[in-house]
C-alpha positions, -999 to +999 in steps of 0.1 A: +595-671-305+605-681-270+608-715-256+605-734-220+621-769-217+611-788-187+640-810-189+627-831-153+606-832-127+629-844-103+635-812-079+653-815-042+632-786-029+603-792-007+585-760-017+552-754+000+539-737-034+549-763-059+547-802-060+568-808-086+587-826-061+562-853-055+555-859-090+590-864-100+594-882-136+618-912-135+650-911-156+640-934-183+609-915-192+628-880-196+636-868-233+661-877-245+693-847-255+693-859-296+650-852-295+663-813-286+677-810-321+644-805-337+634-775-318+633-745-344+655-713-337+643-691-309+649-657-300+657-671-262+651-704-242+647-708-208+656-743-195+636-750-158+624-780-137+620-795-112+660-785-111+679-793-146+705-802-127+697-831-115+701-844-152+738-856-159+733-853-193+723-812-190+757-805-205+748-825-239+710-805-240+728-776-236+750-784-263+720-780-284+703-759-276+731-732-283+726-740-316+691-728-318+691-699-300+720-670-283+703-670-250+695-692-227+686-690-191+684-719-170+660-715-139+676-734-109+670-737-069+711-735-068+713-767-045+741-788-071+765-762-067+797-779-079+775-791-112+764-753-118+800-736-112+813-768-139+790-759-166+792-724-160+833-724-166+828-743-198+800-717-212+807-683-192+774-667-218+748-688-200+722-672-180+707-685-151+684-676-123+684-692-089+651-692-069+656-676-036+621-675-016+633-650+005+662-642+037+675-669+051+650-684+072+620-676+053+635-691+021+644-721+036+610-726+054+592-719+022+617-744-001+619-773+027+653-775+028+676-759+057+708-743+039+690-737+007+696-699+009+731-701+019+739-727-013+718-705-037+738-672-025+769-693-025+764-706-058+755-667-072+786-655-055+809-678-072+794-672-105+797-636-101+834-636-090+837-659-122+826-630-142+795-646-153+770-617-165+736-628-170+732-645-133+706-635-111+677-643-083+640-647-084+616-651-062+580-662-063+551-640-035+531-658-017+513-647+017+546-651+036+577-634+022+564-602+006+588-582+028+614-603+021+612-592-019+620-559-009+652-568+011+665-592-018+654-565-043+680-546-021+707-575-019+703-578-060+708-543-066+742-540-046+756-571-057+744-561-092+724-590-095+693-594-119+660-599-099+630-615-113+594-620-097+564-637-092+530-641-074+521-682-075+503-699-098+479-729-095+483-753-124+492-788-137+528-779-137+531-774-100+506-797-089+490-767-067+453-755-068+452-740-033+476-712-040+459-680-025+473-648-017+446-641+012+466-610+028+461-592-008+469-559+011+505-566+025+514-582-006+503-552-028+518-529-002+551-547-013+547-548-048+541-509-050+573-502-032+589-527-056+577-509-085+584-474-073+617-483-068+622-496-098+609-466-117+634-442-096+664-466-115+677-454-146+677-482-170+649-489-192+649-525-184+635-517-150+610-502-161+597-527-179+604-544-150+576-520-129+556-526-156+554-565-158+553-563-113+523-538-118+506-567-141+512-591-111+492-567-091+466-570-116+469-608-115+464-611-074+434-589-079+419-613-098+415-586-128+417-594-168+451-595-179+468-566-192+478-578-223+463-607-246+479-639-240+494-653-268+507-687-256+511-713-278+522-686-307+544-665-294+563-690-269+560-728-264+565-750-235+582-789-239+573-812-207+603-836-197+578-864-218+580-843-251+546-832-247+547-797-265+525-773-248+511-740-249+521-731-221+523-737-182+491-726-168+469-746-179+449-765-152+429-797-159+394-789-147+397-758-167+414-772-196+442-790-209+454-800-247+489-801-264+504-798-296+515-836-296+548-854-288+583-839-304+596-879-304+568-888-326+578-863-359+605-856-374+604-821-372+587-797-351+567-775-379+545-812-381+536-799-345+535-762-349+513-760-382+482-782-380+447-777-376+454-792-336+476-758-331+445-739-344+425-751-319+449-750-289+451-709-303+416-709-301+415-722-269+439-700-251+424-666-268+389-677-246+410-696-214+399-685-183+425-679-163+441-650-169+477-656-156+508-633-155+539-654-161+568-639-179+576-668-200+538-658-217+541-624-209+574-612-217+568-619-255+536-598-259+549-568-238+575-568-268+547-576-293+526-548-279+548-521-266+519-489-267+499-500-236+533-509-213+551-477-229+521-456-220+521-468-185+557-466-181+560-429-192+531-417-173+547-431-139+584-424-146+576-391-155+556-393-118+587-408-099+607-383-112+580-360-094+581-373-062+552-395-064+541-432-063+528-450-095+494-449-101+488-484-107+458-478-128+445-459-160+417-447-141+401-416-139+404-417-102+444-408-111+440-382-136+414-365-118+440-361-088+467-356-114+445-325-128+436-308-092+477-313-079+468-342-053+491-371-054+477-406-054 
């Protein structure tokens, strides 16, 4: 099981996709570090914002949470760069991702802050001269910075960087529900180059990568998701409140529920193993809304590994011929595939 800690809403960043930022939660309301010691183990925790590192007391959750899981990954917009590179010396082991919209102007047009790209890359620099391994960019598509993907895909790859991706969301969580990708072409353009390069790479890991950028594909088209999603059993999110939740994704008008509060039992199975989970399941096997996230679709492309293993053999063993992915199981491919044509 995987788990997401919001650990604030308080963010710096004036992203144009998220407002977090105007929502932000006030100290005193924010869960306290002792309420993280009834989280069960987990097989990996990501721990995300607003920016985490606006909490002076991240150091003491972190504490913690080493002791229920090996990995953790903590998602940050880079911007409290002395805070980062102290933790960082102290536990070398961490992961962490810093959110990089794209080059330098566009990312710092997209985050509302000028400088932003120059601390993130700053702050990635020094972590990788520090011999830190698991460090690394992401970046979320919108309308504007598709091209930019494929230059920081670049900049990732020669600094031997992770690089993660997404398409935005609309959701409680960000506060957004007038995020549309309108120029659906450009921005698929982009993503197929993305995936066919990652396909040409030799490490397996990238081509899972392909396969989780082809579901985001899927996603923009407004298609089914590839996969079930198994929120709310195979991963779990905890608001900065101590609202446990399904996941992320939810949106009001659509629909909304949780678990319960971690400060009000002693331990989290009370949460986890009640006839309310049963519902929320229920709930998110009919949701409508058919995101593509990787903190809920990471865990069932290891779950279900046939469909993303099919997919991935087919279009490696393509990119080793020459051609693009076929970003479909459709007919449409194999009957090209069968008469020599590439698609």
């Amino acid at each position: 099981m995987d788990a997401s800690i919001i650990v604030t809403y308080r963010c710096p960043m004036r992203c144009k996709m998220c407002n977090i930022w105007a929502n932000p939660t006030k100290l005193e309301e924010e869960l306290k570090p002792e309420e993280y010691r009834k989280l069960p183990q987990c097989n990996a925790i990501n721990v995300t914002g607003g920016e985490p590192f606006f909490r002076e007391d991240l150091e003491e959750i972190i504490k913690i949470l080493r002791t229920k899981t090996n990995r953790i990954v903590i998602s940050s917009s880079g911007y409290f760069e002395d805070r980062i590179i102290k933790l960082f010396e102290k536990y070398p082991d961490l992961g962490i991702r810093i959110s990089i919209e794209g080059l330098s102007q566009k990312n710092d047009e997209l985050r509302g802050r000028e400088g932003g790209f120059d601390k993130g890359l700053r702050t990635l620099l020094n972590l990788h001269d520090m011999g830190v391994k698991d460090i690394g960019f992401g970046i979320t598509v919108s309308n504007n910075n598709s091209a930019d993907m494929l230059s920081l895909y670049s900049l990732a790859k020669q600094l031997n960087l992770q690089f993660a991706t997404a398409a935005f969301h609309n959701s409680f969580y960000f506060h957004k529900y007038d995020n549309k990708i309108t120029n659906l072409e450009e921005v698929e353009s982009n993503f197929r180059k993305l995936i066919d390069k990652l396909l040409k790479e030799k490490h397996p890991k990238s081509w899972a990568r392909a396969y989780f950028n082809y579901g985001l594909i899927n996603y923009i088209r407004g298609n089914k998701r590839l996969l079930p999603c198994e929120a709310g059993t195979e991963n779990f999110f905890i608001d900065p409140f101590g609202r446990v939740l399904p996941c992320n994704g939810m949106e009001e008008d659509k629909w909304f529920d949780t678990f319960g509060n971690i400060k009000d039992v002693s331990s989290f199975d009370e949460l986890w193993n009640t006839e309310k989970a049963k519902e929320i399941r229920e709930h998110v096997k009919h949701c409508p809304k058919n995101c593509w996230m990787i903190g809920t679709a990471s865990p069932v492309i290891k779950k279900y590994p046939a469909e993303p293993m099919k997919w991935i053999l087919k279009n490696k063993l393509r990119s080793m011929q020459g051609k693009s992915a076929c970003l479909t199981f459709c007919d449409e491919c194999n009957v090209a595939s069968q008469n020599g044509e590439e698609k």
